[in-house]
C-alpha positions in Angstrom: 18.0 -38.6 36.5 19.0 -36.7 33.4 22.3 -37.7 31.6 24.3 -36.1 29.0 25.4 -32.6 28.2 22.8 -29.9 28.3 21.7 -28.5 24.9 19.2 -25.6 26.4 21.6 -23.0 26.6 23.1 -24.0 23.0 19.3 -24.2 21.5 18.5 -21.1 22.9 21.5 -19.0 21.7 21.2 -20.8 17.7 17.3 -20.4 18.2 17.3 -16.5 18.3 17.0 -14.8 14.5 19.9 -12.5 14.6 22.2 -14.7 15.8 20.8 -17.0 13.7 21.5 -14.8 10.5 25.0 -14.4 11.8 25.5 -18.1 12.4 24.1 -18.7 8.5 26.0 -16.0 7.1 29.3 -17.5 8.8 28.5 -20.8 7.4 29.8 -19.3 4.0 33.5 -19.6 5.2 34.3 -15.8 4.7 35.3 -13.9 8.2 32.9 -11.2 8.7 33.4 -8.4 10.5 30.9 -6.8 12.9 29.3 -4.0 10.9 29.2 -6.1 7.9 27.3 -9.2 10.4 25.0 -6.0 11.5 23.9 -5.3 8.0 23.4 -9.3 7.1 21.0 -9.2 10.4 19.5 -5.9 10.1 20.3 -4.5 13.4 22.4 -1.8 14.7 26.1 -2.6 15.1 25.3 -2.0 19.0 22.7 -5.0 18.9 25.1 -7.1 17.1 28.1 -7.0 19.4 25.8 -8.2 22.3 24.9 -11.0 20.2 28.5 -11.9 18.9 29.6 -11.6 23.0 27.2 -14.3 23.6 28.1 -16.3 20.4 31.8 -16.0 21.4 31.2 -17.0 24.9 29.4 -20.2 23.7 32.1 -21.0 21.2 30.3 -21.2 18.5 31.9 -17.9 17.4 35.5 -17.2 17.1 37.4 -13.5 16.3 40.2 -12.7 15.0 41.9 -8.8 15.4 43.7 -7.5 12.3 44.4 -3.9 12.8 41.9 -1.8 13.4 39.1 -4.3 12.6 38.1 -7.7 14.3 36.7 -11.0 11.9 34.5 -13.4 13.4 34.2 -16.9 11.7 32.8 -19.9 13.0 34.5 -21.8 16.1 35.2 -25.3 14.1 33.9 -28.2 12.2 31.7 -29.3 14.7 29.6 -26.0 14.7 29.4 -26.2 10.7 28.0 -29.5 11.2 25.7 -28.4 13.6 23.8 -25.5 11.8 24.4 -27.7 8.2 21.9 -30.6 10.0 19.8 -28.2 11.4 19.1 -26.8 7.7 18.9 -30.2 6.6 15.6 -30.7 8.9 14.5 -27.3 8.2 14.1 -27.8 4.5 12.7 -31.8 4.7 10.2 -30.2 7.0 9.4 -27.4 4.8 10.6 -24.5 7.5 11.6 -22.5 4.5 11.7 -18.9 3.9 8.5 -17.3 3.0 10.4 -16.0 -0.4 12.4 -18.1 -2.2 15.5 -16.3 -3.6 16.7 -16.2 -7.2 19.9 -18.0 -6.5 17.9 -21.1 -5.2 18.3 -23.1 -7.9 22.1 -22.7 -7.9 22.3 -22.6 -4.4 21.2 -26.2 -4.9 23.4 -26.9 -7.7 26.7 -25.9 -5.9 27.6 -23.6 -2.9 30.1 -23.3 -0.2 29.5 -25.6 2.9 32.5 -23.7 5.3 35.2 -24.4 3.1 34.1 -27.4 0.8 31.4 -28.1 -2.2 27.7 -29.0 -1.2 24.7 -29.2 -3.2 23.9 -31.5 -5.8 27.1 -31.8 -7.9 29.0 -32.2 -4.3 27.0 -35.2 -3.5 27.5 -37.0 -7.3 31.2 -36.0 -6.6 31.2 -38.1 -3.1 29.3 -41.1 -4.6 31.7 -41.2 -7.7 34.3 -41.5 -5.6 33.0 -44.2 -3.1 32.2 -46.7 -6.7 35.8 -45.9 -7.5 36.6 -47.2 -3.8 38.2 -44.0 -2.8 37.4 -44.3 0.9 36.8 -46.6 3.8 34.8 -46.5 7.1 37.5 -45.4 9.9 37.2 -44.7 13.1 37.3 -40.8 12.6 36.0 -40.2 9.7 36.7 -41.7 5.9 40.0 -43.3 5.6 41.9 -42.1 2.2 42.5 -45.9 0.1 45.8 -46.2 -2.2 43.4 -46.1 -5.0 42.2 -42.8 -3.7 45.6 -41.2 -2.8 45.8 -42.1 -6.8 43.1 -40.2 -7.9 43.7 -37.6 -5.7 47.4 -36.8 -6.8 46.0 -36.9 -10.4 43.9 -34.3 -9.8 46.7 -32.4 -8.3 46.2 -32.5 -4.8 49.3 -33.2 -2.6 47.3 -35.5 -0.5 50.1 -35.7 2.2 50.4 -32.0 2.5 46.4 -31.7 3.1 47.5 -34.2 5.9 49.5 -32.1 8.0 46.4 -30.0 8.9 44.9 -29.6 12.1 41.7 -30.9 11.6 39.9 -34.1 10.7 41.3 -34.9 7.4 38.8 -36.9 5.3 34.7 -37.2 6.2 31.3 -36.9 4.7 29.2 -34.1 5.7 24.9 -34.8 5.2 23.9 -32.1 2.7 21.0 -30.1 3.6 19.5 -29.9 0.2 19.8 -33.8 -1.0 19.9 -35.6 2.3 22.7 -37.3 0.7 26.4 -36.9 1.8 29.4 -34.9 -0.1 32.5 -34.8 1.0 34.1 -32.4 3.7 37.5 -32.1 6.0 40.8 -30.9 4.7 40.8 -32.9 1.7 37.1 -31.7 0.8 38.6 -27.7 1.4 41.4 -29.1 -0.9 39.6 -30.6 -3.5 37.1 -27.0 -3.7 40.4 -24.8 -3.9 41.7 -27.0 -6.4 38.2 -26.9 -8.8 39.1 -23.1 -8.2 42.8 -23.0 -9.0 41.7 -24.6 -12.8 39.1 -22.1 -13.0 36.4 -24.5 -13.4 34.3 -22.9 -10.7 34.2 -19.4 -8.9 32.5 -18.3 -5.9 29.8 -15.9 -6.1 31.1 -12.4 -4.9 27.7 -12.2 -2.4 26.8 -15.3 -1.9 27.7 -18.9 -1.1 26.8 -20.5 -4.6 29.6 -21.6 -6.7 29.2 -20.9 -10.3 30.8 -23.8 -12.9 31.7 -22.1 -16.1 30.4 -24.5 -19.2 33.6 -26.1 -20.1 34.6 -26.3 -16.1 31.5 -28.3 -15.3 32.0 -30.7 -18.5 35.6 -31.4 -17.0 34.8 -31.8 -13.6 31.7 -34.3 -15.0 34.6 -36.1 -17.2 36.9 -36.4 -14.5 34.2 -37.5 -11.5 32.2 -39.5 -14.6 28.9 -38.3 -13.5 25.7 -37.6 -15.3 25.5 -35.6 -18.4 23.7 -32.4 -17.2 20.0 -31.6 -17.7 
């Protein structure tokens, strides 16, 4: 007898190469409409809306109409956290492109995961804060300690506003590139906007790396207390 949900269909949709393009160039957080999605893939903006149809009909895809023009964005958290492991156990089994990109390096530095820091200063971010006893286990997810809320508001984070949202509020997400865990949820989108707001970081224009200016990543190292830089 076979039990549980069936993944076939789900596998075979994530498993093609354009729609896998378009599921990893959604994973940047940025809506994306179809003839820019056709251009990431390298198909014809025909092709593409046959593959977004089947994306949309799976959920994994969500669209948005503005106008003239129609953004597609992934459905929700669980989907990020889908491709996100799935990348993870492409790259400890060494499925990795056949040419590495210049931005590699900083890829694995910092990038966008969705709407929150990953990469390697994400995950020293997420362990600083569980030695400070920011967090403990919950049942869904991380649950926000006084100490934390402290920390939090100091950094200028309204922690009670970043509440209100309609989504999990606080959990760790398993970065792909350390195998370690950074923060994500609201208060992980929050904490990435707010590195922003103080100009310690900005987003690359076309890409999902996240570039620390010299004097932003010495702050943010002050204020988290990690490791002086190589």
């Amino acid at each position: 007898m076979r039990e549980g949900p069936n993944i076939v269909r789900i596998a075979a949709l994530i498993g093609d190469q354009t729609r896998t393009e378009v599921l990893t160039a959604l994973i940047g957080g940025k809506a994306l409409t179809a003839t820019e999605l056709a251009g990431v893939a390298g198909v014809t903006k025909q092709t593409i809306s046959g593959h977004l149809a089947k994306l949309i009909d799976a959920q994994l895809v969500s669209v948005e109409s503005q106008g003239r023009h129609r953004y597609f964005r992934l459905a929700d958290d669980d989907v990020v956290q889908l491709l996100e492991s799935l990348m993870g156990v492409a790259h400890r089994t060494g499925a990795v492109r056949l040419r590495s990109s210049p931005r590699d390096p900083a890829m694995h530095k910092a990038r966008v995961c969705y709407d929150h820091l990953a990469g390697e200063l994400s995950v020293q971010i997420y362990e600083s804060l569980l030695k400070r006893d920011a967090f403990v286990p919950g049942k869904d997810g991380l649950v926000l300690t006084v100490g934390g809320k402290r920390f939090f508001t100091r950094v200028g984070i309204d922690v009670e506003i970043v509440r209100l949202q309609r989504r999990n509020f606080c959990r760790a997400c398993l970065d792909w590139s350390e195998r370690r865990h950074h923060l994500a949820g609201a208060l992980g989108a929050a904490l990435l906007e707010r590195l922003m707001v103080l100009d310690w970081a900005k987003r690359d224009r076309d890409s999902r790396v996240v570039n620390f200016s010299r004097a932003g990543e010495q702050a943010l190292r002050e204020l988290f207390r990690l490791p002086v830089a190589r």
